[in-house]
C-alpha positions as CSV (number, residue, x, y, z in Angstrom):
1,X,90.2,59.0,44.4
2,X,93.2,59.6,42.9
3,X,95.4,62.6,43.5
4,X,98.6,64.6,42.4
5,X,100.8,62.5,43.8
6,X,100.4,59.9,41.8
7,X,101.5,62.5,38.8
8,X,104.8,61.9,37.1
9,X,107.8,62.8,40.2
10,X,110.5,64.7,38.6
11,X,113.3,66.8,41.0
12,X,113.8,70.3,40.2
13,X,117.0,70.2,38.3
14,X,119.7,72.4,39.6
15,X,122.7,73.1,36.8
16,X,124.9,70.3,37.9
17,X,121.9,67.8,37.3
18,X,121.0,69.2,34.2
19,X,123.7,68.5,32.7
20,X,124.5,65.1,34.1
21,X,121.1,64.2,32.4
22,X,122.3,65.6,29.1
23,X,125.3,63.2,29.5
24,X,122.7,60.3,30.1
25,X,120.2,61.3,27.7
26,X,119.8,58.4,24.7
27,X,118.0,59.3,21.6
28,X,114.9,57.7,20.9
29,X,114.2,56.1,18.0
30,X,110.3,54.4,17.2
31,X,108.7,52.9,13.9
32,X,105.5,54.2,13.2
33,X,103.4,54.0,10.3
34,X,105.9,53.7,7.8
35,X,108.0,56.1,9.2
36,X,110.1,56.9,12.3
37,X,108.9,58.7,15.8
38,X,112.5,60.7,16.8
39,X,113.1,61.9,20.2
40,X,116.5,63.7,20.3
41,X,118.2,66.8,22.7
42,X,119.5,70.0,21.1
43,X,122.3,72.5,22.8
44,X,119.6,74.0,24.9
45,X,118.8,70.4,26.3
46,X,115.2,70.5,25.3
47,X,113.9,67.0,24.0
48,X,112.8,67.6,20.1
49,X,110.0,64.7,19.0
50,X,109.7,64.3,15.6
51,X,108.1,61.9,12.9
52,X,110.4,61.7,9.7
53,X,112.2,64.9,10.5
54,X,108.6,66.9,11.3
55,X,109.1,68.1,14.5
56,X,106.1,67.9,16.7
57,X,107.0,68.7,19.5
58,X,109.6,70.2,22.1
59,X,110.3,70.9,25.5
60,X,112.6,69.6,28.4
61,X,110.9,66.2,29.1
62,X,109.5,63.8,26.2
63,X,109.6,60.0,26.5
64,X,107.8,57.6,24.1
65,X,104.7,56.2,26.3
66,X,103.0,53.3,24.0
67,X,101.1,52.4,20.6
68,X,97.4,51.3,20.5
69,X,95.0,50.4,17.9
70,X,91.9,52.9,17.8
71,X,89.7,51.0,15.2
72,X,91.4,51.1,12.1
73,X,93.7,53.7,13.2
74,X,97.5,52.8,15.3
75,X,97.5,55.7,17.4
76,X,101.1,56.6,19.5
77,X,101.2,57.9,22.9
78,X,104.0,60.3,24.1
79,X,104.5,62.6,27.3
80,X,105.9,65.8,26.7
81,X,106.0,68.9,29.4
82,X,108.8,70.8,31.3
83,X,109.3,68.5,34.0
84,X,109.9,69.2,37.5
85,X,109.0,68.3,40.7
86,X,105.5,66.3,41.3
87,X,104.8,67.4,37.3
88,X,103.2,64.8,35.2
89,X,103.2,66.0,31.4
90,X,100.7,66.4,28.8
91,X,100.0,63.7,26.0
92,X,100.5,64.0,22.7
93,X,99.0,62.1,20.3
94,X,100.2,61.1,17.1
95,X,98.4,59.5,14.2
96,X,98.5,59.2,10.2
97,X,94.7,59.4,8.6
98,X,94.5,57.1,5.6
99,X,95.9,58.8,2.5
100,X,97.2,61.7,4.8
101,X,100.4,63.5,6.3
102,X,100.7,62.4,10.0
103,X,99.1,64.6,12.6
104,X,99.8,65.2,16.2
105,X,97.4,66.9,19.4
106,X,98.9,67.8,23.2
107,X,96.0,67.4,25.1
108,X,96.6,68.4,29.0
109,X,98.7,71.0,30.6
110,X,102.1,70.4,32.2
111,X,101.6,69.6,35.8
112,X,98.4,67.6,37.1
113,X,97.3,66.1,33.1
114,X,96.0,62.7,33.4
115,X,97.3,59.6,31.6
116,X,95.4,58.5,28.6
117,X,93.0,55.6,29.7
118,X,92.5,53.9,25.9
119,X,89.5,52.1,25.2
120,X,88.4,50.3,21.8
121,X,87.6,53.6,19.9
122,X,88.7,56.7,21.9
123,X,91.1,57.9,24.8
124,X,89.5,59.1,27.6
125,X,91.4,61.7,30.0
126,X,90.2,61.8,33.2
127,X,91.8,64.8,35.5
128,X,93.2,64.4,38.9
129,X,91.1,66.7,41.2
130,X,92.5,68.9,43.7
131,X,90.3,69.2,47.0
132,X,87.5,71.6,46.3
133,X,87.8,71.9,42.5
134,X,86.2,70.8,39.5
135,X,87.1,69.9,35.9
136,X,86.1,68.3,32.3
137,X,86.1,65.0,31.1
138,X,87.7,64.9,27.6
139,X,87.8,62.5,25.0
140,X,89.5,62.1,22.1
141,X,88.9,59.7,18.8
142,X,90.7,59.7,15.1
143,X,87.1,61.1,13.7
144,X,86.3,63.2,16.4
145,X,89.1,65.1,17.7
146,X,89.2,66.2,21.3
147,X,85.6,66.9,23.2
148,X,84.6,67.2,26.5
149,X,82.4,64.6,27.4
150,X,81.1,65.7,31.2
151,X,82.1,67.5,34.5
152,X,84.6,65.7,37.4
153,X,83.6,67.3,40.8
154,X,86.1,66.5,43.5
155,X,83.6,64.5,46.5
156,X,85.2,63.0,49.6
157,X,84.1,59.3,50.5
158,X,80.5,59.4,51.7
159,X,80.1,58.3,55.2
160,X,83.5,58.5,56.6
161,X,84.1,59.8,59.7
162,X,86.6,61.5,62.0
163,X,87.4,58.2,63.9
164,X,88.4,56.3,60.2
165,X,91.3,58.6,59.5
166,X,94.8,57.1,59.3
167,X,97.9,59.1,59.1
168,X,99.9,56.1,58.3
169,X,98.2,55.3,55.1
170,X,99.1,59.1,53.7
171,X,101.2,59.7,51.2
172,X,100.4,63.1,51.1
173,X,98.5,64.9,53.6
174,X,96.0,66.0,50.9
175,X,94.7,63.0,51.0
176,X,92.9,63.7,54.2
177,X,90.3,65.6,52.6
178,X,89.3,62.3,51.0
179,X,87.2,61.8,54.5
180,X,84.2,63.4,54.6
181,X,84.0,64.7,58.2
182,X,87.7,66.0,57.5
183,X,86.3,67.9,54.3
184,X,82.9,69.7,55.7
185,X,84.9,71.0,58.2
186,X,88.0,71.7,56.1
187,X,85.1,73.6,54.1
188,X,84.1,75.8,57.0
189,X,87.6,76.6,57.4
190,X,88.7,77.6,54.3
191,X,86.0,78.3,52.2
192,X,86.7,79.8,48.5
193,X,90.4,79.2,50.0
194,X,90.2,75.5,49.9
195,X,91.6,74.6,46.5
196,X,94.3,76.9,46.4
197,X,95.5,75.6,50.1
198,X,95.0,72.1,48.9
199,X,97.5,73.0,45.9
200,X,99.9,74.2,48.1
201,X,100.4,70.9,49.8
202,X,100.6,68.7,46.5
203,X,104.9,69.0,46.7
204,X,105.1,67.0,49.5
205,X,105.8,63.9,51.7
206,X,104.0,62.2,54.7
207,X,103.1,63.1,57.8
208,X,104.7,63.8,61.1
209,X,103.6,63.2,65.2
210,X,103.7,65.9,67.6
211,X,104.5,64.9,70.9
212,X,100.6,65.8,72.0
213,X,99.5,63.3,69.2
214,X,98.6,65.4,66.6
215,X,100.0,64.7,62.8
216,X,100.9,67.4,60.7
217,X,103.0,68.0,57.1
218,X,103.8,70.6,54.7
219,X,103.8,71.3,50.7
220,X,104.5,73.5,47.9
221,X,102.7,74.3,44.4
222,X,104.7,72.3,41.9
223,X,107.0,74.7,40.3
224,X,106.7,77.0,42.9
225,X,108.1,76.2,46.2
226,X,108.7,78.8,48.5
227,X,106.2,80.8,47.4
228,X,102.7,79.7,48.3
229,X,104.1,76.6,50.3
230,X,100.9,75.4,52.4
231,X,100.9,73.6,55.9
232,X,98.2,71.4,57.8
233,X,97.6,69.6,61.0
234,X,95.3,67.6,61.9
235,X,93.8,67.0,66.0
236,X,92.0,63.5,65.4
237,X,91.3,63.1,69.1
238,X,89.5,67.0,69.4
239,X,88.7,67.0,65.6
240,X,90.4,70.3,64.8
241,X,92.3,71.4,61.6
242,X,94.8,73.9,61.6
243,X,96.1,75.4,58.1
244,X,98.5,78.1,57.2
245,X,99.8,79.1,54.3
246,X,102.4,81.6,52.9
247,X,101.3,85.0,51.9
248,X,102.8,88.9,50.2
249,X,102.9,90.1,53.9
250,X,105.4,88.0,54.8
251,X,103.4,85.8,57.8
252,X,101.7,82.9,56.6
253,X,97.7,82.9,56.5
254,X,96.6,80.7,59.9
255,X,92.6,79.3,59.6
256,X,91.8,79.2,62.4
257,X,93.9,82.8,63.5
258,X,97.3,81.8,64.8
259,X,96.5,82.8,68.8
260,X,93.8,80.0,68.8
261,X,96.4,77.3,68.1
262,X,98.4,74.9,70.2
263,X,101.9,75.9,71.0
264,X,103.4,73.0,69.4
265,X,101.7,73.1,66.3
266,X,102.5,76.6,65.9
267,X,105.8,76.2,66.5
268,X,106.3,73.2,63.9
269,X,104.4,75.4,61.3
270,X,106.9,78.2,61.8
271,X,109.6,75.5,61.4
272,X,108.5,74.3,58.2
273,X,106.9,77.5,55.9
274,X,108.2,80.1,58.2
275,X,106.5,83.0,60.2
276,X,107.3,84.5,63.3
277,X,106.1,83.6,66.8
């Protein structure tokens, strides 16, 4: 199971950083196919790829990934998107058909695209699932182009139980829902809710220990913190869940509703999305 936090981490750049990466930026320069692969920065600082003076591509993040042999055909790998905290970018492939000008295709979104896992013939793009959701399988050859080749379902690890979970071997707190007793009742919980309270936690860092022995941490949407920021604890010992998670009105969401939880775990939810007592 692999999940968003093993995407591409980028900080949010504030104006001073920005520009300190402008100052470190180095222009790219890769032989392809009898030509050149170009990634250079304008005045806006966006990252301009290029074969030959063809621009392919453009946007604030680009870096020069790897070539591999599809068949007959060299095939390069590059990552482009707009960066950002927890934001891995999309591919783009870039190829020259026999007898033809070169050709590019992004395939992925900015923010949660998977890597490209290359076999003999064709690149395979498997997504990262959040918690709940579901999404295609694509595949992409020189003769074929991009198709979707099935259907990923997110599924926790069959079997596990309540008395198997681990807070110290969490990177992320989303990865909880990776034990099945955890998830059917997460389910219950949450409902149609599930997958966009799971995205909410995908900005984020390990958990913490309430006095009373319960672990708890908080997240954002990439791109988005403080809007939708999401928080979760977990009672291993009474196998509760407790998530909240920001909301229009101003108090967060609670499941279950906020008078049915602990004190403490009230009061460290308050402290780290906000709320009021």
């Amino acid at each position: 199971m692999r999940f968003a936090t093993g995407l591409l981490a980028l900080a949010l750049l504030g104006a001073s950083s920005v520009l300190a990466l402008a100052q470190d930026f180095e222009p790219v320069s890769v032989p392809f196919e009898g030509g050149t692969i170009t990634i250079t920065e304008n005045d806006e600082l966006e990252k301009i790829v290029a074969f030959d003076g063809k621009e392919l591509a453009r946007n604030y993040v680009a870096f020069f990934d790897r070539t591999v042999d599809l068949g007959d055909t060299k095939v390069a790998l590059l990552s482009v998107g707009d960066g950002g905290n927890q934001c891995g970018a999309a591919t783009l492939i870039v190829w020259k058909p026999k007898d033809a000008d070169i050709r590019s295709q992004m395939v992925g979104e900015d923010c949660g695209s998977p890597p490209a896992a290359v076999t003999e013939s064709s690149i395979y793009f498997v997504p990262y699932l959040v918690p709940g959701a579901s999404a295609p399988v694509e595949t992409w050859s020189p003769e074929t182009g991009l198709k979707v080749s099935g259907l990923l379902q997110f599924s926790p690890q069959p079997g596990t139980t309540w008395d198997e979970i681990d807070a110290s071997k969490f990177d992320n707190l989303v990865e909880a829902f990776g034990n099945e007793a955890l998830y059917a009742d997460a389910k219950k919980l949450l409902g149609d809710d599930l997958t966009g309270f799971a995205t909410g936690l995908l900005t984020g860092g390990g958990t913490e220990q309430l006095p009373g022995g319960l672990f708890y941490a908080s997240g954002c949407v990439p791109h988005a913190c403080g809007l939708q920021d999401s928080f979760m604890a977990v009672d291993k010992k009474g196998r509760k869940l407790y998530f909240a998670q920001q909301a229009d009105s101003g108090e967060p969401r609670t499941w279950p509703a906020l008078a049915e939880w602990p004190g403490e775990v009230a009061k460290a939810m308050q402290g780290a999305i906000g709320g009021q007592q």
